[in-house]
Backbone as CSV, one residue per row, in Angstrom:
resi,resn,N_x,N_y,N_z,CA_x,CA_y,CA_z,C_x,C_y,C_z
1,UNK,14.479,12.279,24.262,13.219,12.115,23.538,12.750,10.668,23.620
2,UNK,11.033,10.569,23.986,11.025,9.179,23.921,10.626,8.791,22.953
3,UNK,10.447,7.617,22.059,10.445,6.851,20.809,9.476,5.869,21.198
4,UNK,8.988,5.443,20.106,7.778,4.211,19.433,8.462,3.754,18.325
5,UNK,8.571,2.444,19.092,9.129,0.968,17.895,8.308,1.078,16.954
6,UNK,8.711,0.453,15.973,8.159,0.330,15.244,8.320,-0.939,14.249
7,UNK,6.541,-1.545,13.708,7.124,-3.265,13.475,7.685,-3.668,12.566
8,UNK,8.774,-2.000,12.153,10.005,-2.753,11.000,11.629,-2.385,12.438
9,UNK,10.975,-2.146,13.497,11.958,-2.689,14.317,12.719,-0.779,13.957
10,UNK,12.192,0.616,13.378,12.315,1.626,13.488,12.061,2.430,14.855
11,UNK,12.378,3.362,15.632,12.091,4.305,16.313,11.594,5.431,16.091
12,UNK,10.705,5.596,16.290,10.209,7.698,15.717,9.950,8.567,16.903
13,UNK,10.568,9.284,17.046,9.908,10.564,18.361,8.543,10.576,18.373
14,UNK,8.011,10.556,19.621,6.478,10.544,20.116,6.076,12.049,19.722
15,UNK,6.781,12.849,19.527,6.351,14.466,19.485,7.227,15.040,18.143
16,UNK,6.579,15.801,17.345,6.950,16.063,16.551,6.757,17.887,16.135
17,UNK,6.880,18.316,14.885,6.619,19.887,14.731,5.916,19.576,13.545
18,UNK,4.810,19.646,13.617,3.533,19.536,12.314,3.880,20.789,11.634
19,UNK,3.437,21.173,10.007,3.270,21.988,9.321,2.141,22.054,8.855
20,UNK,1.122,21.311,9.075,0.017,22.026,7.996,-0.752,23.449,8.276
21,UNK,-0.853,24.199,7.244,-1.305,25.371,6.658,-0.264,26.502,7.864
22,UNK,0.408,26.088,7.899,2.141,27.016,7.719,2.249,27.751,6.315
23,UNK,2.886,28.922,5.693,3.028,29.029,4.956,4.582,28.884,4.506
24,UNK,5.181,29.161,3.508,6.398,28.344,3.451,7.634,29.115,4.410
25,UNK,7.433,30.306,4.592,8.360,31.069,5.548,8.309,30.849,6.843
26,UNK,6.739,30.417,7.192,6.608,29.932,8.763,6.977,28.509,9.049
27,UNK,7.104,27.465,7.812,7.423,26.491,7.927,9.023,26.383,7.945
28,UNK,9.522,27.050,7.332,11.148,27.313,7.363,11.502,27.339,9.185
29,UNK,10.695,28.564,9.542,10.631,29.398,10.728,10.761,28.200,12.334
30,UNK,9.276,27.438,11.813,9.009,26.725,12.891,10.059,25.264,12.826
31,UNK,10.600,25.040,11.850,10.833,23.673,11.778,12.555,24.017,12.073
32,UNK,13.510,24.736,11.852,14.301,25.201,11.874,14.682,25.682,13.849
33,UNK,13.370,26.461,14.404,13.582,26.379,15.775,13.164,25.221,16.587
34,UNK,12.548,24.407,15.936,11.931,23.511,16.640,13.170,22.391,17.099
35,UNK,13.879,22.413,15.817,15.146,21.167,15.854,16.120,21.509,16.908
36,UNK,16.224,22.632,16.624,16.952,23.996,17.699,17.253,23.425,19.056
37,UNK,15.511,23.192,19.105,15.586,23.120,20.694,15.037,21.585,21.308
38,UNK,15.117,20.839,19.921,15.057,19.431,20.678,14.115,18.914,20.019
39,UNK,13.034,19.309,19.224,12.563,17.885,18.673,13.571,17.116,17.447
40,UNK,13.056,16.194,16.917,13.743,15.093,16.016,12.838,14.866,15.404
41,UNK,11.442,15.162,15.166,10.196,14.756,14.378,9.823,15.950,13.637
42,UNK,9.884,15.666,12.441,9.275,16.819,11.554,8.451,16.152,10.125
43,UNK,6.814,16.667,10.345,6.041,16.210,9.559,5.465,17.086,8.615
44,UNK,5.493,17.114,7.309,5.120,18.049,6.112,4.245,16.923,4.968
45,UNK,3.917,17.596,4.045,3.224,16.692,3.139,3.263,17.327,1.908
46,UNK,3.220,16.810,0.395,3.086,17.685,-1.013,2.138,19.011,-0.371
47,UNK,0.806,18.122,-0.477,-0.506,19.535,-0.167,-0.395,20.494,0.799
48,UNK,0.703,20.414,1.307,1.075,21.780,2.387,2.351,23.063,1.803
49,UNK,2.541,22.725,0.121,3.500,23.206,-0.383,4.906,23.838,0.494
50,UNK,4.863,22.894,1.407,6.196,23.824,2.123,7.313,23.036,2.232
51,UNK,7.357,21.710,1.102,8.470,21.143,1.446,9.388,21.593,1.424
52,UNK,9.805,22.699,0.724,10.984,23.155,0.078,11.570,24.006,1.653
53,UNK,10.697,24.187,2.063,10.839,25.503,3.083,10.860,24.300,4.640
54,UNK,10.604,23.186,4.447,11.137,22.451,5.675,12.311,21.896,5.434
55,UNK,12.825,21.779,3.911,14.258,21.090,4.178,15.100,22.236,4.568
56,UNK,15.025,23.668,4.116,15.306,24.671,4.690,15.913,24.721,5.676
57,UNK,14.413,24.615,6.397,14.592,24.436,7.997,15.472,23.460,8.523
58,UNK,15.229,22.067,8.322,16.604,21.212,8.256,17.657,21.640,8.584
59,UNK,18.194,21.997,6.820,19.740,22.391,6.942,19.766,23.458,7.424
60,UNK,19.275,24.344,7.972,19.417,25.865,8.647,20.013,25.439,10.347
61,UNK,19.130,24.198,10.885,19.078,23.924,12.082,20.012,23.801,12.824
62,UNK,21.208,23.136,11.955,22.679,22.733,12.222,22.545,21.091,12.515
63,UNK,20.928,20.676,13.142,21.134,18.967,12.924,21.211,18.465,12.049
64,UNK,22.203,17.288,12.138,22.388,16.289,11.251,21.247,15.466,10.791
65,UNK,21.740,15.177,9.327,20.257,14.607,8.906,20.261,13.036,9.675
66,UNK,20.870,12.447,9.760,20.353,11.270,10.545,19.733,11.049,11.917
67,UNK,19.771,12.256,12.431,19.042,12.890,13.852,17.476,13.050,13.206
68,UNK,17.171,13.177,12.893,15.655,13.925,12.243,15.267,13.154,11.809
69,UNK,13.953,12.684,12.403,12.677,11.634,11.358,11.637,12.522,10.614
70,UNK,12.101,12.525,9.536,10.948,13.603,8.436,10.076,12.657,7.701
71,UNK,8.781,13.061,7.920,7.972,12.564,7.314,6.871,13.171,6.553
72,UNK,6.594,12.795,5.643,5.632,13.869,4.149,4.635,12.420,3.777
73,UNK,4.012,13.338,2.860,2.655,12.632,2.379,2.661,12.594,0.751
74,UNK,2.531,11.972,-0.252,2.032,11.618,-1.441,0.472,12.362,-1.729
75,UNK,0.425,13.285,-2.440,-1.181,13.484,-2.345,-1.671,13.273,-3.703
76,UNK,-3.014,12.463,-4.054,-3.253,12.481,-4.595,-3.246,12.453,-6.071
77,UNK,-2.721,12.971,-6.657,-2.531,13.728,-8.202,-1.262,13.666,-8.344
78,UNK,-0.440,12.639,-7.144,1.222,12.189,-8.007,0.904,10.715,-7.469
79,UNK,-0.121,10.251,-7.522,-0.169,8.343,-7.024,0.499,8.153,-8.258
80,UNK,-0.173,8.389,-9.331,0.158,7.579,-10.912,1.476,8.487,-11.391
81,UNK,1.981,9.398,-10.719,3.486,10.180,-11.591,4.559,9.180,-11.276
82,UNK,4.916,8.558,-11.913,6.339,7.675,-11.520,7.620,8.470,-10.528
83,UNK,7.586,9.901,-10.936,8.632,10.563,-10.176,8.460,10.509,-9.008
84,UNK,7.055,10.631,-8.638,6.700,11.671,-7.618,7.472,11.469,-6.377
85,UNK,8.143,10.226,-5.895,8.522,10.037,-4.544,10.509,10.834,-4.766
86,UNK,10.628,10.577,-6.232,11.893,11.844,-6.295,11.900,13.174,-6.286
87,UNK,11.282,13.604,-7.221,9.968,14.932,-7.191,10.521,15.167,-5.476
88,UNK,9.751,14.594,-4.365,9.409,15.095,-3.326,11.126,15.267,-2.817
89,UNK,11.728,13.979,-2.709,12.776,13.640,-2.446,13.477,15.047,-2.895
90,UNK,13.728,15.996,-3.768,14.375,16.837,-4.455,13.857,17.827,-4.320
91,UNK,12.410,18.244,-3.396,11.971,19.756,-3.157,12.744,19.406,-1.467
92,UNK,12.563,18.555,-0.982,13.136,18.394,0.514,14.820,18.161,0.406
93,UNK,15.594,18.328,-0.239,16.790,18.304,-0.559,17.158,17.233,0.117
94,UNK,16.873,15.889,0.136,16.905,14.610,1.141,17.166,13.581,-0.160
95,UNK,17.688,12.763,0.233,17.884,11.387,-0.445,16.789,10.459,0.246
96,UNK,16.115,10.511,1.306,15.020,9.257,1.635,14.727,10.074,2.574
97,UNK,13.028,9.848,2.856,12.223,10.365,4.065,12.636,9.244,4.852
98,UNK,12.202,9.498,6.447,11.849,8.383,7.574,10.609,8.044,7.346
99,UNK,9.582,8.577,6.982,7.872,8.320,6.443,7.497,9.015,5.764
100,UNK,7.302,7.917,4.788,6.381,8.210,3.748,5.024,7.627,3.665
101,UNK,3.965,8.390,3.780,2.222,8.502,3.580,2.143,8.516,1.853
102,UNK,0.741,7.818,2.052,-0.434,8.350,1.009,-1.110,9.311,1.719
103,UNK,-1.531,10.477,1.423,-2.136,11.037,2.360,-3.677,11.181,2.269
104,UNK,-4.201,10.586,0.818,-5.704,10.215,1.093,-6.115,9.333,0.445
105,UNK,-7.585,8.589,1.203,-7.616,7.612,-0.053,-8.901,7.615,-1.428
106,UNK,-7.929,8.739,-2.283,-8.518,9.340,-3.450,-8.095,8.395,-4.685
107,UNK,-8.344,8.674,-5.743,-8.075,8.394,-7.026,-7.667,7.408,-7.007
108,UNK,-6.298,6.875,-7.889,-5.565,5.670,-7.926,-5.290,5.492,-6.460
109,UNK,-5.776,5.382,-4.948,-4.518,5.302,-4.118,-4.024,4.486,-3.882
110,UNK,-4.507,3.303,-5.024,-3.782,2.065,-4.800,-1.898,1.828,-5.623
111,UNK,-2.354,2.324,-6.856,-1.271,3.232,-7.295,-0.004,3.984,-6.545
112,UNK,-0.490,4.898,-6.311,0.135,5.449,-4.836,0.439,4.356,-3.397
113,UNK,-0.018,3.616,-3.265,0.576,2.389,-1.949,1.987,1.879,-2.610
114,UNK,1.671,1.349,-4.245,2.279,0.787,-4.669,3.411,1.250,-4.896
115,UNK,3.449,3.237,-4.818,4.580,3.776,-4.811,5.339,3.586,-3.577
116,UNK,4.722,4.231,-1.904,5.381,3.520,-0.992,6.235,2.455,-1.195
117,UNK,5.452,1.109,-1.693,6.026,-0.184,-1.450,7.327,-0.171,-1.925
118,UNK,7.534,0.619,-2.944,8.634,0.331,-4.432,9.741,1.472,-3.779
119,UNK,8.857,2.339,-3.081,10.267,3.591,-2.053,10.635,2.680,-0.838
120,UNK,9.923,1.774,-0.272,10.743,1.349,0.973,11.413,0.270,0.393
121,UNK,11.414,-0.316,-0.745,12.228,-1.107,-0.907,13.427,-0.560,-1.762
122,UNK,13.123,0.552,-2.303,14.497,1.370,-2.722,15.448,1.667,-1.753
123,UNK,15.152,1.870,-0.367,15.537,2.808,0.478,15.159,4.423,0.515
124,UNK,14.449,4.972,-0.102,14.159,5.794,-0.225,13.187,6.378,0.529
125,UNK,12.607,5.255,1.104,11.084,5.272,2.512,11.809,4.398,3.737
126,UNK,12.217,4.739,4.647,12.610,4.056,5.699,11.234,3.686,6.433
127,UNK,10.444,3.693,6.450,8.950,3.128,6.831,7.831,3.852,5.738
128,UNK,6.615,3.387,5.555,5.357,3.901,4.663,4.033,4.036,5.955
129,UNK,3.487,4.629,5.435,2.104,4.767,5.833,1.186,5.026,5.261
130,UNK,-0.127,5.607,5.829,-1.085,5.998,4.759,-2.204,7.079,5.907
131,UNK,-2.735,7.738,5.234,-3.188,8.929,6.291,-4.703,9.228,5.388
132,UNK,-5.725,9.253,6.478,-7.070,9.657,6.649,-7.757,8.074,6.166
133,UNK,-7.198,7.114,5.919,-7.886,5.601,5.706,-8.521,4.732,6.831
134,UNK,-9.624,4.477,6.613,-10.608,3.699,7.380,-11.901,3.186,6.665
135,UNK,-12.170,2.350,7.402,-13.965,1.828,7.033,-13.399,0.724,5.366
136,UNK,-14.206,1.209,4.687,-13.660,0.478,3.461,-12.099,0.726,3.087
137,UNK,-11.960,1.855,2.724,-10.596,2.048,1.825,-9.912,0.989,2.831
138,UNK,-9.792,1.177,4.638,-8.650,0.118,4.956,-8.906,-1.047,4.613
139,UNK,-10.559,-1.877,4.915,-10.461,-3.007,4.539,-9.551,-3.577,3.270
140,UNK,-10.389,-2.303,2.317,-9.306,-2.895,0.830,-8.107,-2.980,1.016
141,UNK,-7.504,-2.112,0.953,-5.929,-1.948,1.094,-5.354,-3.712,2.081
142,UNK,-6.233,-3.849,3.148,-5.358,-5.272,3.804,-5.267,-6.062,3.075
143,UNK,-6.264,-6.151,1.729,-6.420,-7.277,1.072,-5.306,-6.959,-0.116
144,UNK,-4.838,-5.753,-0.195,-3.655,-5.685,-1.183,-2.324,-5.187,-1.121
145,UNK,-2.126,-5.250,0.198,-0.691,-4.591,0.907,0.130,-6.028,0.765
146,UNK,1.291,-5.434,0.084,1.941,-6.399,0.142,3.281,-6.139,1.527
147,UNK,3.614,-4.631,1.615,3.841,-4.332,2.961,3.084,-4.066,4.126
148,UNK,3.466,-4.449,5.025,1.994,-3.388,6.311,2.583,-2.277,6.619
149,UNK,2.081,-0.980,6.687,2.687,-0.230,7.107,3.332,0.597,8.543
150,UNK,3.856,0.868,8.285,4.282,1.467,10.041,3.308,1.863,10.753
151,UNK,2.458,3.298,9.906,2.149,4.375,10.359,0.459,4.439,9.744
152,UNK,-0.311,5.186,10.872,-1.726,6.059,10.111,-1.776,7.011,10.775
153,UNK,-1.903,8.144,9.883,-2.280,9.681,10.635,-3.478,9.419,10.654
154,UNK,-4.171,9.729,11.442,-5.604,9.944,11.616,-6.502,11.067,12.958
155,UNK,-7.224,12.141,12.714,-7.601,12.711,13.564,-7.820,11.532,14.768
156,UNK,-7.373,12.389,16.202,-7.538,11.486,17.072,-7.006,12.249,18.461
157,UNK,-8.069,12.640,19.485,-7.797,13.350,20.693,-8.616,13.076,22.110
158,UNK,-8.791,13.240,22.611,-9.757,12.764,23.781,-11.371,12.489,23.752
159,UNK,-11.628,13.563,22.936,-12.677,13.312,22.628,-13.561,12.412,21.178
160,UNK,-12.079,11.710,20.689,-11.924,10.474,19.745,-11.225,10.236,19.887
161,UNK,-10.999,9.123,20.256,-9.960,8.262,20.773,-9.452,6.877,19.853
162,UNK,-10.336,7.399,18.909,-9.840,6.019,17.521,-9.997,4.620,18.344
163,UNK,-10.966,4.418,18.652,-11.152,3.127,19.664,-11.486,1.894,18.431
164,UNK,-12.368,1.867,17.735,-12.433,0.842,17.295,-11.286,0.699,16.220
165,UNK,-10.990,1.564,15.414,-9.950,1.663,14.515,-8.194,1.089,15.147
166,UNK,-8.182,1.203,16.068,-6.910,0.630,17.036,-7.362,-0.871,17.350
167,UNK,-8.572,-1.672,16.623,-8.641,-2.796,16.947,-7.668,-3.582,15.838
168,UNK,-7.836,-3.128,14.624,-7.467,-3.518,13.893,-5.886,-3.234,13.780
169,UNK,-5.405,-1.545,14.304,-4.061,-1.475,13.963,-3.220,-2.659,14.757
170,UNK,-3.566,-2.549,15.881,-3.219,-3.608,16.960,-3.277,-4.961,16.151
171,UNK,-3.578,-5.515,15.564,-3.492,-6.686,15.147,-2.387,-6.439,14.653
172,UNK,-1.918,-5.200,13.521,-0.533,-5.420,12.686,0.422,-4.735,12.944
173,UNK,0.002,-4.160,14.319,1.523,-3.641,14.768,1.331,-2.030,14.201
174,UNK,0.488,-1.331,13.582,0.752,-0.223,13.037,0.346,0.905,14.019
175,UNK,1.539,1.993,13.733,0.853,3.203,15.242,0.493,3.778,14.651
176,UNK,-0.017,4.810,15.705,-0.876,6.056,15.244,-0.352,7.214,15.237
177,UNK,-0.305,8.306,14.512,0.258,9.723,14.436,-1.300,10.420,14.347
178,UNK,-1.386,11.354,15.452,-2.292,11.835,15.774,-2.491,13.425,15.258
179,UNK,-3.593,13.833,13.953,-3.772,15.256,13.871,-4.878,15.745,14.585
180,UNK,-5.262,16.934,14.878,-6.241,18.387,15.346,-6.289,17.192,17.162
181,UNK,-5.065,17.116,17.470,-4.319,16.221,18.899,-4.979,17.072,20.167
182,UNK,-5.276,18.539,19.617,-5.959,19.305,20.932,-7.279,19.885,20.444
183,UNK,-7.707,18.606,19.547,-9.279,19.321,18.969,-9.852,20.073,18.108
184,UNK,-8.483,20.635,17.109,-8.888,21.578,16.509,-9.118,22.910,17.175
185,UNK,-8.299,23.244,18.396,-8.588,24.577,19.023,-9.829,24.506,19.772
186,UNK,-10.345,23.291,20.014,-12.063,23.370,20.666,-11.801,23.848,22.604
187,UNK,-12.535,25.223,22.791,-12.519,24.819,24.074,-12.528,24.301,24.620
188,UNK,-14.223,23.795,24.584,-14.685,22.934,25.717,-13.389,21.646,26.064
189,UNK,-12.807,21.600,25.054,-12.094,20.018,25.192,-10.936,20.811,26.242
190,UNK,-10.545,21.888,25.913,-8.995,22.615,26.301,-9.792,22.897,28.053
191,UNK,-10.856,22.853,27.738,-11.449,23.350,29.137,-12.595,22.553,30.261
192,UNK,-11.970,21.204,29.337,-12.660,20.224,30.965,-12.076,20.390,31.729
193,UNK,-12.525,19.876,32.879,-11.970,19.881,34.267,-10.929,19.005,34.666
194,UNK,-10.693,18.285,34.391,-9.494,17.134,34.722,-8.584,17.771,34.117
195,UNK,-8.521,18.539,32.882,-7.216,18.632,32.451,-6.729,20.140,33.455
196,UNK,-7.223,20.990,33.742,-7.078,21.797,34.783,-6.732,21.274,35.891
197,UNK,-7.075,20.451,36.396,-6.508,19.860,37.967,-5.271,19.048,37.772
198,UNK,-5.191,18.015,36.617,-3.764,17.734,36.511,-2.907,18.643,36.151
199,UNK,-3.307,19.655,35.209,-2.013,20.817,34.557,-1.357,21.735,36.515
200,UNK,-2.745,21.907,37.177,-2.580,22.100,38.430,-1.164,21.632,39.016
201,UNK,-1.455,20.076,39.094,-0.670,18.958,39.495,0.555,18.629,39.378
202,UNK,0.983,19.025,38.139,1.944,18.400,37.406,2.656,19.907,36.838
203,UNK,1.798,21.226,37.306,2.292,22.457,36.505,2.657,22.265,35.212
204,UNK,1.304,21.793,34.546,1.461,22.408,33.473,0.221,22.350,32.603
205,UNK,0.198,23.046,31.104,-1.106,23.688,30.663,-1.976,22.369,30.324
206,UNK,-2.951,22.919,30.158,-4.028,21.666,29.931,-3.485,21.370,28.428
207,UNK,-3.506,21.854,27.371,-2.642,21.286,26.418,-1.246,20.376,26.759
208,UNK,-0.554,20.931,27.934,0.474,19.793,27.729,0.237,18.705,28.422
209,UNK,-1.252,18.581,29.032,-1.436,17.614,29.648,-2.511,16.513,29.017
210,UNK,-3.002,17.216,27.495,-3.309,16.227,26.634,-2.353,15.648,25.525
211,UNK,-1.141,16.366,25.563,-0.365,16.140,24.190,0.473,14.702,25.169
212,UNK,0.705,14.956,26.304,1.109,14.027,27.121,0.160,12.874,27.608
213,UNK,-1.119,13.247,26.979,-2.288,11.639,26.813,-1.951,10.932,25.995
214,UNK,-1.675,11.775,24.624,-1.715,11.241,23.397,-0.267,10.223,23.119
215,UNK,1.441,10.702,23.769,2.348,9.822,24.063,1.828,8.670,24.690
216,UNK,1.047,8.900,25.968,0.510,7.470,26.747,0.247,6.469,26.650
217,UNK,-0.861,7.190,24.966,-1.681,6.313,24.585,-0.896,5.471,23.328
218,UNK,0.379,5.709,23.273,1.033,4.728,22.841,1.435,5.867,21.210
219,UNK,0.488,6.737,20.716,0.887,8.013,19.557,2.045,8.940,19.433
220,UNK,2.279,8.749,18.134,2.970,9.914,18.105,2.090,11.145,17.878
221,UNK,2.356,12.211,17.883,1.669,13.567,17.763,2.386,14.801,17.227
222,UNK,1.827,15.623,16.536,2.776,16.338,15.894,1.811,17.822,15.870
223,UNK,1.600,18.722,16.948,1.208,19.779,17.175,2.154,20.845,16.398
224,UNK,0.914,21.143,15.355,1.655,22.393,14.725,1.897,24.146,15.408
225,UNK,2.694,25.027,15.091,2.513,26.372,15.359,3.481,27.073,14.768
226,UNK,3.471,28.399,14.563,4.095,29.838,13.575,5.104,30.144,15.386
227,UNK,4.190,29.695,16.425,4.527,30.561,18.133,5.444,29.857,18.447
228,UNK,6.822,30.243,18.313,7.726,29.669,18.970,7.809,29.586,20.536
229,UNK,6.869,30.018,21.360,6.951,30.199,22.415,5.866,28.778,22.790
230,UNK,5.025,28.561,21.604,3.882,27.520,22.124,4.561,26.012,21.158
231,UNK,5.880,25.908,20.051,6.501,25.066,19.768,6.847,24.945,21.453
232,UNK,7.943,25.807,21.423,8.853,25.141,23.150,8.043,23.973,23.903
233,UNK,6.420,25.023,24.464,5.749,24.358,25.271,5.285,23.127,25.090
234,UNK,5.233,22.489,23.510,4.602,21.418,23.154,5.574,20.085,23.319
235,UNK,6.515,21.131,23.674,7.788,19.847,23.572,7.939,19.770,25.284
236,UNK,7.813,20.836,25.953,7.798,20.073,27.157,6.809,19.537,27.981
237,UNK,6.675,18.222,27.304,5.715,17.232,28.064,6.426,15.873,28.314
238,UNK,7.483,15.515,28.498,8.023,14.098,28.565,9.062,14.470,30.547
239,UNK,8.231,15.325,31.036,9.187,15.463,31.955,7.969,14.942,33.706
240,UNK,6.884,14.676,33.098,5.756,13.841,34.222,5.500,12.714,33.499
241,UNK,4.340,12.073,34.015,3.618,11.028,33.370,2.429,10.569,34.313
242,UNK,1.096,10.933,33.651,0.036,10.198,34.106,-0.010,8.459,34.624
243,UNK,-0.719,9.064,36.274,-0.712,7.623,36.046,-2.329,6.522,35.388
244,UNK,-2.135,5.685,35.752,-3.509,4.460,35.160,-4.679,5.337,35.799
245,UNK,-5.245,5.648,36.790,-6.010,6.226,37.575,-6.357,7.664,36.970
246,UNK,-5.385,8.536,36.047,-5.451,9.309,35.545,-5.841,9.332,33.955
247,UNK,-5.482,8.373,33.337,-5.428,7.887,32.242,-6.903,7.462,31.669
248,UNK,-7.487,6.919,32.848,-8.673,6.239,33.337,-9.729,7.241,33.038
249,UNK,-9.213,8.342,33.981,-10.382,9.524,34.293,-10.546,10.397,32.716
250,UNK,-9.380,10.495,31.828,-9.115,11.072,30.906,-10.115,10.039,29.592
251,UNK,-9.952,8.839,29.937,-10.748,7.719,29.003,-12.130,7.856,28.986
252,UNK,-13.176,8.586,30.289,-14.298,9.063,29.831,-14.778,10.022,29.614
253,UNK,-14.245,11.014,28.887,-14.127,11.666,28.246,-14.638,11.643,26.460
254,UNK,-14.392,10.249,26.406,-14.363,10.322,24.788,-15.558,9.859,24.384
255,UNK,-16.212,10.583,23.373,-17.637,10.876,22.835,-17.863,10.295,21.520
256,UNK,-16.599,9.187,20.825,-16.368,9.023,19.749,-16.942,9.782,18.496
257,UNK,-16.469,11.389,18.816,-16.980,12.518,18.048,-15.493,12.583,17.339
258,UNK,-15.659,13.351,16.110,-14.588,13.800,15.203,-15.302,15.535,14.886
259,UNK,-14.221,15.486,14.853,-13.644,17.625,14.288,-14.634,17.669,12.550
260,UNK,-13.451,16.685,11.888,-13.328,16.526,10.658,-14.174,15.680,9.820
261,UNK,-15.538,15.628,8.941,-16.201,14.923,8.318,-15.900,15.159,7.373
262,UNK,-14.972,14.109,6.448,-14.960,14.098,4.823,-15.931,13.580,4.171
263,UNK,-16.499,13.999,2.968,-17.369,13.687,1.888,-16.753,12.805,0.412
264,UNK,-17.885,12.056,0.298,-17.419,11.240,-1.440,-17.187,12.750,-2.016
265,UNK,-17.891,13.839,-2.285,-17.382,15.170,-2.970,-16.249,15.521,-2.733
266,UNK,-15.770,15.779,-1.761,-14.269,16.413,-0.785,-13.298,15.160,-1.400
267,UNK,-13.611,14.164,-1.245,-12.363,12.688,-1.857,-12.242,13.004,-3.242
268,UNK,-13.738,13.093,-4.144,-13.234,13.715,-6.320,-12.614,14.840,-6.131
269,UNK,-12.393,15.922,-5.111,-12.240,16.997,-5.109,-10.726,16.672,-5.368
270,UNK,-10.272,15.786,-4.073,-8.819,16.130,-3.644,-8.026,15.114,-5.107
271,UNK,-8.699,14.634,-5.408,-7.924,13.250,-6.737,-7.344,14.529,-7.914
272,UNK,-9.121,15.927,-7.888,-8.683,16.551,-9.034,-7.427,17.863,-9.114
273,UNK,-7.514,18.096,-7.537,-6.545,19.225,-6.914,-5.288,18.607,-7.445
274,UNK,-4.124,20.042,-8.065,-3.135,19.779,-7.903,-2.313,20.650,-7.616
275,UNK,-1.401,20.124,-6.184,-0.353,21.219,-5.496,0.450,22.126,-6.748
276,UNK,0.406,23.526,-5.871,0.856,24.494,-6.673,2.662,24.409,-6.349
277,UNK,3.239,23.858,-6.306,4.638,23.423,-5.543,5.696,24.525,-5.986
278,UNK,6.160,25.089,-4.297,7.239,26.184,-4.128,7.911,25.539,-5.312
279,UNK,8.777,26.760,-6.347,9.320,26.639,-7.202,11.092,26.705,-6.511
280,UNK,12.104,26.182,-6.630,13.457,25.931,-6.744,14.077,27.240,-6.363
């Protein structure tokens, strides 16, 4: 598996087994075969209620927990709970994540950073991040991080390429973990032409020949699925590699379009939501 440093001098698998809107049996399901057969990255969050059902998967897998970089999200409506990073710690039957997120920037989320800060210095966060932050919320946050963080999830695929937003990570060293990595299911994207002539090339699907952009481009990525047959496939992409000339052709492509438009409504929404969390 290949790995991305990281500027606390960490490693994380470039490819991972996403869960969102898994339900908790498919998350058991997928995360459990996924380890099976070779990934080491497994990403869940509170608002996907399936933690309980990925540590599951975990210990079902037979890997050891120090093999596995698990990473979850803080949402919202536990920034201000003092527990919450044990809380999580104790539905995932884990003593410390590899990453820990804010996963929006709602309500207190300054509150919530401040929880990160206080878990990676417990040991309890072996790196922090923060997920869906840009425009203002990041400005703020630089001005009050007293850690920088590893990590930002942020939608990000060929046809957004997070170009200006990588000006800034690049200054502090922070990578990118890439969601809706094949568009959100969008044809047209699954069905330009370049990615057909390299999948041609290289034999293999135009999906594995963008999930293998997204490693390139320096991301981790964490393609979710219930299809154990389309987990396998997502994992085999580390066995070619585009070259510059290819990389190139794949770079105009991008329309600095997004899938996903959040609203000031959708941000009060998510502060007032609170996860219905698998019970014990």
């Amino acid at each position: 598996m290949e790995t991305i440093k990281l500027n606390n001098n960490l490693q994380c698998p470039v490819v991972g087994i996403g869960t969102f809107m898994l339900s908790p049996e498919e998350a058991e399901n997928s995360v459990r075969e996924a380890l099976k057969m070779g990934y080491s990255l497994v990403d869940t969050a509170n608002a996907y209620v399936n933690e309980r059902a990925c540590g599951r998967g975990m210990r079902d897998s037979g890997v050891k927990r120090e093999n596995i970089f698990l990473s979850t999200k803080l949402w919202p409506s536990e920034y201000e709970n003092e527990n919450a990073v044990d809380e999580t710690l104790e539905r995932l039957g884990v003593d410390y994540v590899d990453l820990l997120y804010i996963h929006q920037p709602a309500g207190n989320w300054l509150a919530g950073y401040r929880q990160l800060e206080k878990a990676y210095k417990a040991g309890k966060a072996k790196s922090i991040g923060i997920s869906n932050f840009e425009g203002k919320y990041l400005d703020e946050l630089m001005t009050q991080w007293e850690i920088v963080p590893q990590f930002i999830q942020m939608e990000a695929h060929p046809y957004f390429t997070q170009k200006e937003l990588r000006k800034t990570l690049n200054k502090y060293d922070i990578k990118l973990m890439s969601w809706y990595p094949l568009g959100h299911g969008d044809t047209s994207l699954m069905n330009e032409p370049v990615f057909a002539e390299l999948g041609g090339k290289y034999g293999k699907t135009p999906a594995q020949v963008i999930l293998r952009w997204h490693t390139q481009m320096g991301f981790a990525v964490i393609p979710g699925s219930k299809n154990v047959d389309h987990i396998k496939d997502n994992l085999d992409i580390l066995d070619f590699k585009l070259t510059d000339d290819e990389m190139a052709s794949i770079a105009t492509l991008d329309k600095d379009e997004r899938y996903y438009h959040r609203t000031d409504e959708q941000l009060a929404g998510f502060a007032a939501w609170r996860p219905d969390f698998e019970r014990a």
